[in-house]
Each structure stands twice: as structure tokens, then as C-alpha cells.
C-alpha positions in Angstrom: -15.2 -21.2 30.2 -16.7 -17.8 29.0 -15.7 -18.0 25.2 -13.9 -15.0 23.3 -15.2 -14.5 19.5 -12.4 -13.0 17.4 -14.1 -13.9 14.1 -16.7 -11.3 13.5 -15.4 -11.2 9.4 -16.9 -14.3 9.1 -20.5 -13.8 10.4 -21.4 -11.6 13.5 -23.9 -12.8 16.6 -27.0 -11.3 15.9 -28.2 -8.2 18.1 -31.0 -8.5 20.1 -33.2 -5.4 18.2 -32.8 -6.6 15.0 -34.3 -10.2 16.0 -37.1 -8.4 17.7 -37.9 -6.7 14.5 -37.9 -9.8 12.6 -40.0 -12.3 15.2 -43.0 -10.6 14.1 -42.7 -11.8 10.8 -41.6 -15.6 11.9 -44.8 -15.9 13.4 -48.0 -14.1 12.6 -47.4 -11.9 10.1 -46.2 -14.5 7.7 -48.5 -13.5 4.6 -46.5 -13.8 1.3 -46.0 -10.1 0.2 -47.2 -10.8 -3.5 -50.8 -11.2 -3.0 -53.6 -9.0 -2.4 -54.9 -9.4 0.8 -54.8 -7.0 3.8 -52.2 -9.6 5.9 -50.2 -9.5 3.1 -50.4 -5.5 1.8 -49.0 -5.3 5.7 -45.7 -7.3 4.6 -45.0 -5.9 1.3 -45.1 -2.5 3.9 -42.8 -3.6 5.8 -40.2 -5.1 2.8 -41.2 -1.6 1.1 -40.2 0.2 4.4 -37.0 -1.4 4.7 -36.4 -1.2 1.3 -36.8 3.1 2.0 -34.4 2.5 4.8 -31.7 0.6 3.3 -31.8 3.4 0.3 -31.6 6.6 2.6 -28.5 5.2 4.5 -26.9 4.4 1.4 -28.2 7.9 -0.3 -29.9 6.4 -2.9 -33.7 5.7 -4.1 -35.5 2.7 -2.8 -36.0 1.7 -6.6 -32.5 1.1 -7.0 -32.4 -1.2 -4.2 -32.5 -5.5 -4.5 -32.5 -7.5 -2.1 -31.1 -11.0 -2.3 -30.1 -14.1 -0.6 -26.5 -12.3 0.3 -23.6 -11.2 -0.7 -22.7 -14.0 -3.1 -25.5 -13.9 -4.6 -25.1 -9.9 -4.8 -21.9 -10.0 -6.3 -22.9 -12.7 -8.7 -26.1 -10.9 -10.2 -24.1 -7.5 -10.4 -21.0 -9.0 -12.2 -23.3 -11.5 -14.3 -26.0 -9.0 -15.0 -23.9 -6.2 -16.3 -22.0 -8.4 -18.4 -24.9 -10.7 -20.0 -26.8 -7.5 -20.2 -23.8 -5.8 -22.6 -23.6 -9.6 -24.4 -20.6 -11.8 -25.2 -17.1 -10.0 -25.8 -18.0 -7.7 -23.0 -14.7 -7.4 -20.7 -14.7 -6.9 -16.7 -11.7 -5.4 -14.5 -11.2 -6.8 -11.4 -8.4 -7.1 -8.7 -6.3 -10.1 -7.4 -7.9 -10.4 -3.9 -11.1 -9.9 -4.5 -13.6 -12.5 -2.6 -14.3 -16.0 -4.1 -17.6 -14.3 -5.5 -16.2 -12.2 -7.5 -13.0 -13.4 -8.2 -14.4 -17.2 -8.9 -16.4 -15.7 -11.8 -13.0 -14.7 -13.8 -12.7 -18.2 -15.2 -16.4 -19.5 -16.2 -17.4 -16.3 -17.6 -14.2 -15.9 -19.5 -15.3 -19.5 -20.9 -18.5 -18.2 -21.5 -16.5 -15.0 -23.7 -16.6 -12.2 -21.0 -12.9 -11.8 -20.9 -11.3 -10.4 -17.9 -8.4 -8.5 -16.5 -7.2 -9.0 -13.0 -5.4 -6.1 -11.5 -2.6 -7.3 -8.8 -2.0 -5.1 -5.4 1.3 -5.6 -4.0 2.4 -6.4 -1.1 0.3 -3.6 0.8 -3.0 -4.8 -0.5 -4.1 -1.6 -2.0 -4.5 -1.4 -5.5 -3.8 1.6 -7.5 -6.6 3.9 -9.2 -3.6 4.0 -12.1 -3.7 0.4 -12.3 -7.4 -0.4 -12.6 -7.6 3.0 -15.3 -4.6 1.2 -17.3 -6.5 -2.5 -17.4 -9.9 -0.3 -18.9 -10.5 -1.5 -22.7 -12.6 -0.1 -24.9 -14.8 -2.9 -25.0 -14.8 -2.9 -20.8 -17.9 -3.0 -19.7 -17.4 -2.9 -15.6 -14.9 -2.5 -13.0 -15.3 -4.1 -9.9 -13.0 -3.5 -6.5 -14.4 -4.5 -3.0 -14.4 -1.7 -0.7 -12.8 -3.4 1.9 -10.8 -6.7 1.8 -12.3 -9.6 3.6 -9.1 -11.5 5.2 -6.7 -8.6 5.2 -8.6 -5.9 6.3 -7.3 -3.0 3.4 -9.4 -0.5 2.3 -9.7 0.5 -1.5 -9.7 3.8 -2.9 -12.8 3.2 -5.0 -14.1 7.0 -4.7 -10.8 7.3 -6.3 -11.0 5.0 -9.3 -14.6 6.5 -10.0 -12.7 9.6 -10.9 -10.4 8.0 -13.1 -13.7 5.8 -15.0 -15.1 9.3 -15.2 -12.3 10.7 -17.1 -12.3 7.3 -19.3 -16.0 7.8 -19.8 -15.2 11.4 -21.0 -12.7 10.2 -23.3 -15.0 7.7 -24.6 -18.0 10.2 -25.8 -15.2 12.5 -27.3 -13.9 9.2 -29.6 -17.7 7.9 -30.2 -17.7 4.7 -28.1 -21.2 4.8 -26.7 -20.6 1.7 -24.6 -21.1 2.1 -20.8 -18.7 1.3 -18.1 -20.0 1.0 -14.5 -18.4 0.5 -11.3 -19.1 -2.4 -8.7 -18.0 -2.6 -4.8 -18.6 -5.5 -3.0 -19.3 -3.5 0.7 -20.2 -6.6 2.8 -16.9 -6.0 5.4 -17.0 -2.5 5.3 -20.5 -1.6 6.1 -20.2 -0.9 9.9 -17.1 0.5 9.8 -16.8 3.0 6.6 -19.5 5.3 4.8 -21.5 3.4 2.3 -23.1 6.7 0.4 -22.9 5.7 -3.3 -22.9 8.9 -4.3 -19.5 10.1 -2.6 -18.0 6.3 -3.3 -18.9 7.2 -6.9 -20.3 3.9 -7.8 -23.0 2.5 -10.0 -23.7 -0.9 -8.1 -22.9 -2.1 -4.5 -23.1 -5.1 -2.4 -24.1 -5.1 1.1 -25.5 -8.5 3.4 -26.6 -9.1 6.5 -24.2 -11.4 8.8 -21.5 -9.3 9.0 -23.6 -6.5 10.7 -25.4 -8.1 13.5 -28.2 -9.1 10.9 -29.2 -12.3 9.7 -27.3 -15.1 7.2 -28.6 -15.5 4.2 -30.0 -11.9 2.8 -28.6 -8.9 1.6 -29.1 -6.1 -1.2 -27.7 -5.0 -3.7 -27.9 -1.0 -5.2 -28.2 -0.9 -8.3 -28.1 3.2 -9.6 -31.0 4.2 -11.9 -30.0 3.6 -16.1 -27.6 0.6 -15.2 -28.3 -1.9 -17.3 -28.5 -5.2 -15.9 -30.4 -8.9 -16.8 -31.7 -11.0 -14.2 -30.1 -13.9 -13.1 -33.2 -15.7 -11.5 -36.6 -16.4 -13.5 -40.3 -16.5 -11.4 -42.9 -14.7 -10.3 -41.3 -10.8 -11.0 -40.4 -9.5 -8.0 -37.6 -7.2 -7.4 -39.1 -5.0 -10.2 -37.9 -8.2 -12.4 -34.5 -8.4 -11.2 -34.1 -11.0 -8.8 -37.9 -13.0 -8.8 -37.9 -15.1 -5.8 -40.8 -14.8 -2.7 -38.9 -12.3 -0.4 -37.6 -13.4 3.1 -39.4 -10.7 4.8 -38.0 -11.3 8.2 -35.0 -11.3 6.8 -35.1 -8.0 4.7 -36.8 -6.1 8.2 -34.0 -7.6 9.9 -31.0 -6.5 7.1 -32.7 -2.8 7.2 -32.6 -2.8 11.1 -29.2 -4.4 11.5 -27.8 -1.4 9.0 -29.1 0.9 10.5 -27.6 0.0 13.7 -24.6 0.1 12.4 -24.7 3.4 10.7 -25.7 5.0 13.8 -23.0 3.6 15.7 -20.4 3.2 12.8 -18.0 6.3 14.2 -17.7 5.5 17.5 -17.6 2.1 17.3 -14.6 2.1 14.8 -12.7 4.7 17.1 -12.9 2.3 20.1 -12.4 -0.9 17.7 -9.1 1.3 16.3 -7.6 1.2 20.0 -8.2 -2.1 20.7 -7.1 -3.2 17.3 -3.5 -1.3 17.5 -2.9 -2.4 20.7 -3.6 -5.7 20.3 -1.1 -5.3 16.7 1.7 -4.0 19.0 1.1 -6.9 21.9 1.8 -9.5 19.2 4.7 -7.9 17.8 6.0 -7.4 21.5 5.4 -10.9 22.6 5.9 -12.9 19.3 8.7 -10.3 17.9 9.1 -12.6 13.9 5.3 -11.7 13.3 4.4 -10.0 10.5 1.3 -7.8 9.5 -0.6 -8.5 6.3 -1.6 -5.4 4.1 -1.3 -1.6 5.4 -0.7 -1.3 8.8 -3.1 2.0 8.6 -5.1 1.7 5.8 -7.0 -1.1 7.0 -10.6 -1.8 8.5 -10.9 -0.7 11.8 -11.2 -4.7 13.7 -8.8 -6.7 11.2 -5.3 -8.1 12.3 -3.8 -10.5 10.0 -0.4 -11.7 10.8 1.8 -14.5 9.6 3.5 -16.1 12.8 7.0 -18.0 11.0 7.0 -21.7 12.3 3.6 -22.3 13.5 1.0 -23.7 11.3 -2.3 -21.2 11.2 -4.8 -24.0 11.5 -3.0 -25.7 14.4 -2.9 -22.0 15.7 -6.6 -22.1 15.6 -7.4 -25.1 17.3 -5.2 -24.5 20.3 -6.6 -21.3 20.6 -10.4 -22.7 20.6 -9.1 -24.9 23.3 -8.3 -21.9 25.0 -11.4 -20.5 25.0 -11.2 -18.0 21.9 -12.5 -18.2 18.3 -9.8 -17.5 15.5 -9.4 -18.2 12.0 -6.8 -18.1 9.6 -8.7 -16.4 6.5 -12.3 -16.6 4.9 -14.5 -19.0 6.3 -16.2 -18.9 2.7 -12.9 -21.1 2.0 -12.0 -22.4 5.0 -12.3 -26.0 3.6 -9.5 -25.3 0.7 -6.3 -27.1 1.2 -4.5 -24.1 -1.3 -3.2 -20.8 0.5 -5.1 -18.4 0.7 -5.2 -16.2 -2.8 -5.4 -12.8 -0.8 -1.7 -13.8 1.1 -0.2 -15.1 -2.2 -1.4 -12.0 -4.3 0.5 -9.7 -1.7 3.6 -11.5 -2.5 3.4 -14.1 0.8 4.8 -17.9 -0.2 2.8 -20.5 0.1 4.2 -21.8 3.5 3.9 -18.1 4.7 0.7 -18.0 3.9 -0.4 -21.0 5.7 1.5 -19.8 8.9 -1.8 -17.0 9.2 -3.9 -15.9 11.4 -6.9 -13.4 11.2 -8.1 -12.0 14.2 -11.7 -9.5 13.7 -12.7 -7.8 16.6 -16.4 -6.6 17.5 -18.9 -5.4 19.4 -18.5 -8.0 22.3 -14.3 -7.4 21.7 -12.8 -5.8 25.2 -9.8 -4.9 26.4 -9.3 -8.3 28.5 -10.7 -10.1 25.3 -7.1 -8.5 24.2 -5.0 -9.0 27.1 -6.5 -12.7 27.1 -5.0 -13.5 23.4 -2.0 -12.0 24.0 -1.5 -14.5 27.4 -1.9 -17.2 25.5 -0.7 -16.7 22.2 2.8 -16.6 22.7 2.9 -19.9 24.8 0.9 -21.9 21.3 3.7 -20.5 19.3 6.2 -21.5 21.3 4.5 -25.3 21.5 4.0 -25.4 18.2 7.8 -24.2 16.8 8.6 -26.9 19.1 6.3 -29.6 17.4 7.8 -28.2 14.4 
């Protein structure tokens, strides 16, 4: 049975380029970039190179560029390194469906006294510039709103918010409060699909990793704009410029900066064909199982996401039968696919608990087709029907 993956926001097959970048670098050239030698001056050139590529595509300098383990740890050293660098008391602003790593911070680091303020979205899964402006203390320190949700697939209008911390800065210097505020996206399901240029986004820190662009699991980067201030979360030998010490996974780095660029060059086109394929396959459900219902923005969303909520069938039975079919599903994030609670993206959009455990995420991808489409849509309706019945 030729398999269908429909599950590319959980991790994405790795392209064949990007692991012929990396091979040379699993084998002989295996020197540790840190010492002197001429074997390894050639791999810190190559971690420096990517480094240079990583920065152009994101229009920044290759000095503001980390690279880490992924985007957890991304999001963790930008939220925990702003706020440790500004000390205790320091607030944060984030919003009610942000990923685990962001979101899971909230209650430690509030224990630790870095009080926070989650912003809710609604039930189209867009927050509100107004609203993240109107949860800005004085004493907040950093704002942080994903680019692009994980489960439901809704874009953010952080170019947007920057504007409004702009004016808030302004307002600041006029009333004395020297105290900085920076801005924080967490980019990992967006790069591919939307522009990543900091500049234009307006923000002062962004995360990016590697298996959710045809790179590999486990690295990442994140930009970090020149003046932000920001302690280390990790302790070692120094490297990152001190930021994130830790021997670098050079394979891994060559194959991050290959895998984004891939992307980027192909990032239009690919989201205009993924747009097609993602409508129609929106309007096939809704013709064949009419009681469906979209999750977030039916337009405003990443270019491959469909979430739905299917009344009367259970999203991880849905899953199962449709692996037995042949095709790769999932009902949310795989980063908590082993939680028995609803997802917190379905309930903050105003979805019940038993709605939101009727879900069912489909990502499209590179390998996605139109009879990848048509295929779902045979069997879908027949699972539903088997399992209302079961029901």
C-alpha cells in the first residue's frame, strides 16, 4: 500500500539535497569546530557559512544568529533569556494558543516571579494587535506571538503588533521608563510558507528549526537582533558568542541552512499550489461530511492546514482507521500527542472539550497531490459513518 503523509506540521521527510549537504560532515569531515586545526577551521567554515545563509534569508547579520537544538529549545532561551536578563518582577505577554514551549513556561516562571499575561483569541484564532498593546505593563519586558499557529494553521499579525510596541516604546521614553520591551515569534510552522524577514515582521527575536522544512530534527536557530539583551541558558565551553555553549551539530546546522533555503526559494509557488489543494480538499469534507466544522479562519490560515471537528467520531479513532487506510493523520501537536486533556488551541477558540477531541488535523506537503486528496476524501466519509455508528 503506497502510504499518504498528511502530517507534515509535525515533522517533514527530509529532502534529498539537504542530506547530501550534511553526509559530508557524518563522515570525514567530523572535526569539532572549536579547535585549531586545519580539519576543523574547515567545519567552523562551514557552521560560519550557514550561519551567513540563515541571516541573509532572514535579513539580518550572521552575529545575531544561534543555533540550537530546535525550536523548543529556541523558544525557551528567548523567553527565559530576556526575562532572567531584565531579573525577577519582569512581566511577559503572551497569547492563549501559543505552543507548549512557550505557553508551558507561563506557570514555572511565574513561580519563579516573571509574572505573565495571556492574551485569548477567540474563536477565529487571531489575536488582536489591540489586545496584546492593552496586556503591555510598564514593567513588561517581552511580547511573544507565534507567527503561525501549529494545530490550527492561523496566521498572526505580528508586523502589526510591532507597530503598536513601537508606539508603547514611544510612550515609554516620553514618561522616563528606560525599560526595554522586545518582541518574540516563534516561526517554526511558518517558515516555508510566509516571509521570515525580521525586519518587515518588526521583531527583535525569532525561532526557526529544522523538521518542519525538509531539514533535520533536533536543530534550529534562533535570531536574536543586535542590543537585545539576553542571558544564556546553557553553561560550557562559549560557543554561540556565549549564548548557547554546547559543541555544534555541524551536520545539522549545514543541513538547517540548506533546508531553508530550499524553502525560501520555493516558498511562493509552493504555497499557491498547497492553497488549491488545501481549499479543495476543505470544500470535499464539507460536501461529503456536511456537520464538519473548520477550526480558526477559513482564509487567514497557513497555506497546508485543515483542522476540522467531525461531531460524533472520536479524533483518535479517526486516526487509526485512517492509518489503516493507508494515510497519516493526526488530531493536533504531536509535541502532545500523549496528553489525555483537549487540546488548549481548540478550547481557547471556544471548542468544548468533547468538540475538541472529535479533531482532526490534516498538513499537506510537498509529496501532497491531488489523488492524495481525492483519496481522503473516499475514505473519510465511510470512518465517520462507522464510527457515529460505534458511537
Amino acid at each position: 500500500m503506497n502510504k499518504i503523509y498528511l502530517d507534515h506540521a509535525a515533522t517533514t521527510p527530509l529532502d534529498p539535497e539537504v542530506a547530501r549537504a550534511m553526509q559530508p560532515y557524518l563522515g570525514d569531515d567530523f572535526a569539532n569546530p572549536s579547535s585549531v586545526y586545519g580539519a576543523a577551521r574547515a567545519t567552523r567554515l562551514a557552521v560560519e557559512h550557514a550561519r551567513a545563509e540563515v541571516a541573509d534569508i532572514l535579513g539580518a547579520k550572521p552575529t545575531e544568529i544561534i543555533f540550537t537544538s530546535g525550536g523548543t529549545e529556541g523558544d525557551n532561551l528567548a523567553v527565559q533569556g530576556v526575562l532572567r536578563s531584565a531579573g525577577p518582577g519582569a512581566h511577559w505577554v503572551t497569547m492563549a494558543i501559543e505552543h507548549d514551549a512557550v505557553l508551558g513556561q507561563t506557570a514555572p516562571l511565574d513561580h519563579q516571579g516573571y509574572p505573565s499575561t495571556i492574551v485569548g483569541v477567540g474563536e477565529s484564532g487571531i489575536v488582536s494587535a489591540e489586545a496584546v498593546a492593552a496586556a503591555i505593563r510598564d514593567d513588561t519586558v517581552l511580547v511573544s506571538v507565534m507567527l503561525a499557529n501549529n494545530e490550527i494553521g492561523t496566521i498572526q499579525p505580528v508586523a502589526d503588533i510591532a507597530k503598536a510596541i513601537g508606539l508603547i516604546r514611544q510612550d515609554r521614553m516620553k514618561r522616563g521608563i528606560a525599560s526595554p520591551i522586545y518582541l518574540h515569534t516563534d516561526a517554526c510552522q511558518a517558515a516555508g510558507y510566509l516571509s521570515l524577514h525580521v525586519a518587515r515582521l518588526g521583531v527583535d527575536l525569532m525561532t526557526i528549526n529544522g523538521s518542519k522544512i525538509y531539514g533535520p530534527k533536533g536543530v534550529g536557530a534562533l535570531y536574536v537582533r543586535h542590543g537585545v539583551e539576553l542571558e544564556p541558558h546553557m553553561y560550557g565551553g562559549g560557543q554561540e558568542r556565549g549564548r548557547r555553549s554546547g559543541t555544534e551539530n555541524v551536520a545539522g546546522i549545514v543541513g538547517l541552512a540548506t533546508a531553508l533555503r530550499l524553502a525560501n526559494d520555493t516558498r511562493e509557488a509552493e504555497s499557491h499550489r498547497l492553497v488549491a489543494l488545501r481549499d479543495g480538499l476543505l470544500a470535499g469534507i464539507q460536501r461529503t461530511v456536511p456537520d464538519a466544522v473548520i477550526n480558526g479562519d477559513a482564509k487567514r490560515r497557513l497555506p497546508n492546514n485543515v483542522n476540522v471537528i467531525i461531531p460524533g467520531a472520536e479524533g483518535e479513532a479517526m486516526v487509526l482507521y485512517l492509518d489503516n487506510a493507508g494515510i497519516m493523520a493526526s488530531t493536533g501537536s504531536a509535541c502532545s500527542s500523549g496528553s489525555l486533556d483537549p487540546s488548549h488551541v481548540l478550547v481557547a477558540i471556544g471548542r468544548s472539550r468533547d468538540e475538541a477531541q472529535q479533531s482532526l488535523r490534516l498538513t499537506l506537503g510537498r509529496s501532497t497531490d491531488e489523488a492524495a486528496v481525492n483519496k481522503l476524501l473516499d475514505v473519510l466519509p465511510g470512518i465517520v459513518a462507522r464510527l457515529r455508528q460505534i458511537g
